[in-house]
C-alpha positions as a printed Julia matrix, in Angstrom:
408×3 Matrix{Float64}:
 42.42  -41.9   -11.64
 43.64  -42.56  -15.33
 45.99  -40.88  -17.36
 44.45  -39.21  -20.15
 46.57  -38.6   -23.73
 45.46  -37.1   -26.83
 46.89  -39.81  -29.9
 45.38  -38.28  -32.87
 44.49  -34.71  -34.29
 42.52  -33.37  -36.93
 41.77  -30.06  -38.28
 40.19  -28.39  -40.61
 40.3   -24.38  -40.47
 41.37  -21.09  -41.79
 44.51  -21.18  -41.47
 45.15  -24.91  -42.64
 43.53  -28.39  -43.41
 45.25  -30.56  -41.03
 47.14  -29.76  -37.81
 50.74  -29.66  -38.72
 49.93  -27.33  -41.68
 47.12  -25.18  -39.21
 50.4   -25.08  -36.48
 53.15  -23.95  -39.22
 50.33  -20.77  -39.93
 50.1   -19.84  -36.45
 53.54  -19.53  -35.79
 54.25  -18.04  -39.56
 52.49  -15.51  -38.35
 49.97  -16.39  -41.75
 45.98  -14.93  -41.38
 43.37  -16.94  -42.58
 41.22  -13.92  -41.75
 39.74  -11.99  -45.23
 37.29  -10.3   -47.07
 34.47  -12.73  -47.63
 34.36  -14.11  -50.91
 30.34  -14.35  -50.74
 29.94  -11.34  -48.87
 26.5    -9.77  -49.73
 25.68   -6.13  -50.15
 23.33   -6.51  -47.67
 25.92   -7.17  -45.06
 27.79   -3.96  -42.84
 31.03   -6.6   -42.09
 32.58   -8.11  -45.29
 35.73   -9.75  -43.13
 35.32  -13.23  -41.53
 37.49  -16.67  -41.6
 36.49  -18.66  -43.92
 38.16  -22.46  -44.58
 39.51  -23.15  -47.36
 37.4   -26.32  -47.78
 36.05  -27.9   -51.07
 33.38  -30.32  -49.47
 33.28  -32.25  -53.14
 36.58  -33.64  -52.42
 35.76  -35.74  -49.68
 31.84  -36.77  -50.41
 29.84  -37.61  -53.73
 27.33  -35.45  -54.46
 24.33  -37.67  -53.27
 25.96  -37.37  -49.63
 26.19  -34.03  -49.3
 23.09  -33.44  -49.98
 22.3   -34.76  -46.72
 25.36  -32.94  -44.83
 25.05  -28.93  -43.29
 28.9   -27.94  -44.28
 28.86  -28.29  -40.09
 28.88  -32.06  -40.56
 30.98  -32.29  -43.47
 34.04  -30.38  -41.22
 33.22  -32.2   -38.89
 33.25  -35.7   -40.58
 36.65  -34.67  -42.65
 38.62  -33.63  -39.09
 37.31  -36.68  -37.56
 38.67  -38.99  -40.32
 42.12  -37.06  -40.05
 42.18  -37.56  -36.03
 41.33  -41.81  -36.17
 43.81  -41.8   -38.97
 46.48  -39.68  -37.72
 46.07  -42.23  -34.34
 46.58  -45.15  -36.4
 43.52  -46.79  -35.22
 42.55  -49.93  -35.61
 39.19  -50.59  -33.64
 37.67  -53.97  -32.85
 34.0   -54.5   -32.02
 34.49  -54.32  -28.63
 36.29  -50.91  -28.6
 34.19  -49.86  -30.89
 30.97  -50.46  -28.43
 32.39  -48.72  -25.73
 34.51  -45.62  -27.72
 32.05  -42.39  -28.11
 31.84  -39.26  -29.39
 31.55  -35.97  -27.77
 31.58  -32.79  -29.9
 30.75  -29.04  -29.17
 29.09  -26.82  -31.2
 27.23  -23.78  -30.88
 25.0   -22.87  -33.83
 24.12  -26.82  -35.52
 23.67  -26.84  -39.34
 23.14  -22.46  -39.54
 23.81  -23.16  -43.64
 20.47  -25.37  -43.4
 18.01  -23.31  -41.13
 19.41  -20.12  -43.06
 18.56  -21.8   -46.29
 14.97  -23.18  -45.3
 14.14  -19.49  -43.88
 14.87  -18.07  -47.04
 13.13  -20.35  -49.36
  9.81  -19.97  -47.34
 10.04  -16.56  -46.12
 12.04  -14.6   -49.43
 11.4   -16.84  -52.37
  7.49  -17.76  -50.98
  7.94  -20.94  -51.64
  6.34  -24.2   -49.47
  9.17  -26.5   -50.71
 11.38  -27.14  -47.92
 14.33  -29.74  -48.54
 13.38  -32.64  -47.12
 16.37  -33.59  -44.67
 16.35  -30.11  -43.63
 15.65  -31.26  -40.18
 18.24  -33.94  -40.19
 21.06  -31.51  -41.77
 20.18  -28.52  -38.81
 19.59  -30.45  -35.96
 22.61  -29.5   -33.53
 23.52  -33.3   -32.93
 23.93  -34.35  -36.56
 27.76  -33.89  -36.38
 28.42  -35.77  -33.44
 25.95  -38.45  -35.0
 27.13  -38.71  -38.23
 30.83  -39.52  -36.64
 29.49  -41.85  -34.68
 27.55  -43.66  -37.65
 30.62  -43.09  -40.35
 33.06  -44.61  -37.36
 30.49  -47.62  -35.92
 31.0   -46.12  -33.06
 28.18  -47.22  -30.33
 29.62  -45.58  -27.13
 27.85  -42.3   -25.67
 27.17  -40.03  -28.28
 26.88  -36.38  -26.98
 26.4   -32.88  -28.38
 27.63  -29.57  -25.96
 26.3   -26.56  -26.76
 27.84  -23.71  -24.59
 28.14  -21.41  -27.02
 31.82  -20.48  -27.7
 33.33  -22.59  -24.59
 31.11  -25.64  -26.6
 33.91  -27.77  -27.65
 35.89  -27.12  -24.53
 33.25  -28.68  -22.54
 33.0   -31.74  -24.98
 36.6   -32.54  -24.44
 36.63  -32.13  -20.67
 33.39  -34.34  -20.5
 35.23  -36.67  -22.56
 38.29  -36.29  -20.41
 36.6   -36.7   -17.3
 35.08  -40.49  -18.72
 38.35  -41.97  -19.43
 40.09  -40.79  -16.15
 36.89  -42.32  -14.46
 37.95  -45.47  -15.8
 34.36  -45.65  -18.38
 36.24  -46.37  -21.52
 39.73  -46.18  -22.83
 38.93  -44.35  -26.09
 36.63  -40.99  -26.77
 36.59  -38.86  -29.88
 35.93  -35.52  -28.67
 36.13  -31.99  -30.22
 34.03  -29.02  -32.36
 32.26  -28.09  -35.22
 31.05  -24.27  -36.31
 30.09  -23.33  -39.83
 28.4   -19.72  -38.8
 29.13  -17.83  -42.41
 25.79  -17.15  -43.35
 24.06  -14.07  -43.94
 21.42  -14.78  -41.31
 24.11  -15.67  -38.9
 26.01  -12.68  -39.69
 23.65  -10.35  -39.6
 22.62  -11.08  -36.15
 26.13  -10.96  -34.93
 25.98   -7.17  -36.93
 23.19   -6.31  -34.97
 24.92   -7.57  -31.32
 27.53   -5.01  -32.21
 30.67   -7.61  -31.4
 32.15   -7.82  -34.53
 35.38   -5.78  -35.74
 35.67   -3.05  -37.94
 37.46   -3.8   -40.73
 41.14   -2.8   -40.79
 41.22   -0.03  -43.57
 44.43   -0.78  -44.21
 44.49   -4.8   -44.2
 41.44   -7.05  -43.71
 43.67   -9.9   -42.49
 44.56   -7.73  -39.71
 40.95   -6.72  -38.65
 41.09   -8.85  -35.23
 43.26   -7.28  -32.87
 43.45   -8.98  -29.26
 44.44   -7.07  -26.18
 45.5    -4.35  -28.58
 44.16   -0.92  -27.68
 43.28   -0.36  -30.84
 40.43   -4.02  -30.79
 37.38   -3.05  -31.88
 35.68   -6.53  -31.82
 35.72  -10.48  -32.84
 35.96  -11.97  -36.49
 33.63  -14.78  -36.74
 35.15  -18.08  -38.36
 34.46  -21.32  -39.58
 36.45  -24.78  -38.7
 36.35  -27.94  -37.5
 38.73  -30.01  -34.43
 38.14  -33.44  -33.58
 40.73  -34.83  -31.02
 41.26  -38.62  -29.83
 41.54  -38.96  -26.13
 42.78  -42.13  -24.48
 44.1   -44.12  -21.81
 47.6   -43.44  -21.36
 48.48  -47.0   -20.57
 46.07  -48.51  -22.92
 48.1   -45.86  -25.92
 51.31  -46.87  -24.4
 50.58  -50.59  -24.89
 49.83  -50.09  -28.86
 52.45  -48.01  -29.19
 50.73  -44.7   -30.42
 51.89  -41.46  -31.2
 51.69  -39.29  -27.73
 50.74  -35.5   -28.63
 50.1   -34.29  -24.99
 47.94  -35.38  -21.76
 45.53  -33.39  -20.75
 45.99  -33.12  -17.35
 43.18  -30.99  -16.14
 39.89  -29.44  -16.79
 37.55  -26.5   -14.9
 34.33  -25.91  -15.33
 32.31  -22.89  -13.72
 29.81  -20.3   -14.59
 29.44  -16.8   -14.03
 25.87  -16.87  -12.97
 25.63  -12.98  -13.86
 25.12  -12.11  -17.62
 24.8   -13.45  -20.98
 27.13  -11.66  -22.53
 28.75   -9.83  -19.63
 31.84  -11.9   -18.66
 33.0   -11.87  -14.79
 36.35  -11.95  -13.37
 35.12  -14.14  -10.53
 33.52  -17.15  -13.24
 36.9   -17.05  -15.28
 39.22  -17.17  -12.28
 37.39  -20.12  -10.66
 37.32  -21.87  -13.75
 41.14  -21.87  -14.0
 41.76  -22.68  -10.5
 39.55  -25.78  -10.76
 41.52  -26.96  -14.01
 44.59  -26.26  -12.05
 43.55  -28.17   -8.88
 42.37  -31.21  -11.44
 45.49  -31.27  -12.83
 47.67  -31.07   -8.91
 49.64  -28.72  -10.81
 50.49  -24.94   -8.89
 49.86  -22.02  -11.33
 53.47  -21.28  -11.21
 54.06  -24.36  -12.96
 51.94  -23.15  -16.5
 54.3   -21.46  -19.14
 51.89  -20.69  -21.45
 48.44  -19.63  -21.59
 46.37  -20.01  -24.94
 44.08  -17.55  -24.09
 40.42  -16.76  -25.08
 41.54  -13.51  -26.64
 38.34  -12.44  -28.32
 39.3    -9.01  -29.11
 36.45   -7.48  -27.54
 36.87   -4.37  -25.31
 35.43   -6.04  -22.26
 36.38   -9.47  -22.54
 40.06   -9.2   -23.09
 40.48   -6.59  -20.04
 38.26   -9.07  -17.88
 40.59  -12.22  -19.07
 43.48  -10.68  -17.88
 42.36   -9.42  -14.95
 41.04  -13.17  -14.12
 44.61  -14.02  -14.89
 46.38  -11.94  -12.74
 44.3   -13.2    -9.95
 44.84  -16.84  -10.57
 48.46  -16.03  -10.99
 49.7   -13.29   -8.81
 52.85  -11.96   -9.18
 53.58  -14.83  -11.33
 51.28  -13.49  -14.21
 54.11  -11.17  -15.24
 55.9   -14.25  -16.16
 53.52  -16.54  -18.02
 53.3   -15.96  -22.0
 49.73  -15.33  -23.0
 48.31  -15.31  -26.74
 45.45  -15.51  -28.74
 45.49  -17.52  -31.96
 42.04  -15.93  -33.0
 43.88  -13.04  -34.17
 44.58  -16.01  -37.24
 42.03  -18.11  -37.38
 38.98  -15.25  -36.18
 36.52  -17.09  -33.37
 35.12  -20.41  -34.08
 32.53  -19.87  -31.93
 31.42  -23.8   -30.65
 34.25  -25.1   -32.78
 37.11  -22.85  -30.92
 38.27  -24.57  -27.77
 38.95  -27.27  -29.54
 41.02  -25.85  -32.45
 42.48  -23.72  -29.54
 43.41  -27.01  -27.67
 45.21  -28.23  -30.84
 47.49  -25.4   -31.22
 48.06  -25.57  -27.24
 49.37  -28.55  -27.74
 51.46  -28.04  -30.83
 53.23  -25.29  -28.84
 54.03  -27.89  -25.94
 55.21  -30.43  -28.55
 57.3   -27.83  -30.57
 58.38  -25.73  -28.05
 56.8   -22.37  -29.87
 54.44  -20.5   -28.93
 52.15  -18.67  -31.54
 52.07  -14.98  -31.45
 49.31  -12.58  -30.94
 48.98  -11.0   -34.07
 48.12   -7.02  -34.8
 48.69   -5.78  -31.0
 50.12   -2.36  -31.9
 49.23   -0.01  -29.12
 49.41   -1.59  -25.43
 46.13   -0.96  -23.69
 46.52   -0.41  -19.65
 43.82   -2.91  -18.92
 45.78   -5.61  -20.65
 49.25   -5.51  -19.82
 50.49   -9.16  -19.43
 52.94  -10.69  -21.98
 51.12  -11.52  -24.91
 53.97  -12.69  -27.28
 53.22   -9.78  -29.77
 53.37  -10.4   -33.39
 56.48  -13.09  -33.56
 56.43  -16.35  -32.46
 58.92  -17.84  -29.45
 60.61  -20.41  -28.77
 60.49  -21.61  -25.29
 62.95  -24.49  -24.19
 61.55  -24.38  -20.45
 57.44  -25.22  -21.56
 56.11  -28.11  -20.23
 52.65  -27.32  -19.06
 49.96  -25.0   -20.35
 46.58  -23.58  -20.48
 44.06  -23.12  -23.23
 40.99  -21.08  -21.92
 37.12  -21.1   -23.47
 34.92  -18.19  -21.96
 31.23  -18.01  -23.77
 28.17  -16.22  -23.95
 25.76  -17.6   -21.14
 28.95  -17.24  -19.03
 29.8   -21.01  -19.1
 33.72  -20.81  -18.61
 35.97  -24.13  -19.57
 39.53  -24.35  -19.19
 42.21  -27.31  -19.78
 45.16  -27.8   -18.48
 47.53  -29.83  -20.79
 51.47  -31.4   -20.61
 53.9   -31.89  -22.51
 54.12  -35.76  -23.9
């Protein structure tokens, strides 16, 4: 089996426009979580992530009228990954390199937009790439057309473990030996008032904080009281490890392993059994004992249920061992990117490797019995000893993806 590195990042989310400055946020301690600044009357939750993203900087106005602000994330962290990996493809790599990416909702602006112009404004004018601009596989396809890329071109939509499975799929080609080079990763752009209002009416979202809307989202803090929906964009490139060796690229991590289950019980119900499995397959992928993982990047929704279940699916993956493992969730900064968030997840994961520091869990003020491992509350650590971690993607549907990455 191949070895499997990650040479190029890109990123484009709340709390930063490219990875270095998305990492130096996380472990700042720095929210990109706020009041909206279009949030409607009409809407109970004003707080979300939003990025700070002007879309007219990187396209003329003639192309983005054909782009969902899904696409044009994804197109812009895309461009920063090939760039950041110093890329130079050939025809022949470029017939073989593909694109996987994960997201969970397509182009919501679009189908939001159509609804309202036929439905609210009565009117039987519907743009006319609306189709093209909403259909869940324009961000994957645009890549692959703005790239020339003519290797598999994929779209994984698991809900909020999407981009998780994208990058394992992707994973699991090049250690197969299929192709040397993928372009993997997530795109979400849910902050609509249609999309909104059904998450409002699921009854998931947080309250906002009365005292500080940054700090609505509070992970395995007693005090949670739900998930803050955000926005972003993560497009990794995976390759061979020999075949990045012998062009001399940049080395940000391997992955080393990747688990896949599902819960089989409940749609938005989350089981201890589907998480734990999932974690011991990425674990047994990876020939790595669970003692060996330092740090966990954890799902961390800030949901009552989920965040007891995730740690209970830790400590039984774990053992006595759990005790000793750091745990955080970086959506207490950047909110839940729904399709989009395993993969932004996976980027700090492997900044934390790379930098030895591990991003905090931000706003955990009251410990909650239920979740009582170490969740590296509110200030960032430095950890000489971390070599190997684990970034974990639970979702709605109960499809449960987990990596396992190491340290380049």
């Amino acid at each position: 089996m191949k070895r499997v590195a990650v040479t190029g990042l890109g990123v484009v989310a709340p709390c930063g426009n490219d990875p270095e400055q998305f990492f130096a946020s996380l472990v700042a301690g720095r929210s990109g979580i706020g009041v909206l600044p279009q949030a409607s009357a009409r809407l109970c939750t004003r707080i979300a992530a939003s990025a700070s993203f002007d879309a007219s900087a990187h396209f003329a106005a003639p192309r983005l009228r054909m782009l969902d602000r899904v696409s044009q994330l994804a197109l812009v962290a895309a461009e920063q990954a090939l760039r950041n990996a110093a890329l130079e493809l050939g025809d022949e790599e470029r017939a073989t390199t593909g694109v996987f990416i994960g997201t969970a909702l397509g182009g919501a602006a679009t189908t939001d937009d159509g609804y309202s112009t036929l439905y609210r404004e009565s009117s039987d004018r519907i743009k006319p790439y609306t189709v093209l601009m909403a259909m869940t596989n324009a961000a994957a396809s645009w890549i692959g057309i703005e790239h020339r890329l003519s290797g598999p071109n994929l779209t994984f939509s698991t809900a909020c473990s999407s981009s998780a499975v994208a990058i394992g799929e992707a994973w699991l080609r090049i250690r197969s030996g299929a192709t040397p080079l993928m372009l993997a990763g997530g795109a979400e752009a849910p902050l609509t008032l249609g999309t909104l209002k059904a998450w409002e009416a699921l009854r998931t979202l947080a309250d906002e904080d009365p005292v500080d809307p940054s700090a609505s989202c509070k992970p395995f803090s007693k005090d949670r009281t739900g998930l803050v929906l955000g926005e972003g964009a993560a497009v990794l490139v995976l390759e061979e490890w020999e075949h990045a060796l012998r062009r001399g690229a940049t080395v940000y991590g391997e992955i080393a392993g990747y688990g896949l289950s599902t819960d089989g019980a409940h749609l938005t119900r989350p089981t201890i059994d589907g998480q734990a499995r999932a974690m011991q397959l990425a674990l047994d992928s990876a020939a790595v004992p669970a003692d060996a993982i330092a740090y966990i990047n954890a799902h961390g929704t800030a949901t009552l249920q989920n965040d007891a279940v995730e740690t209970a699916a830790i400590r039984r993956v774990f053992g006595a061992r759990a005790d000793r493992v750091a745990v955080s969730s970086s959506k207490s900064m950047h909110g839940h990117l729904l399709g989009a968030a395993g993969a932004v997840e996976l980027v700090a994961t492997l900044f934390a490797l790379r930098t030895r520091t591990i991003p905090p869990t931000l706003n955990l003020r009251i410990p909650d019995p239920e979740c009582d491992l170490d969740y590296v509350p509110n200030v960032a650590r430095r950890d000489q000893d971390i070599e190997l971690a684990m970034t974990n993607s639970f979702a709605f549907g109960g499809t449960n993806a987990v990596l396992v990455c190491r340290r380049a």
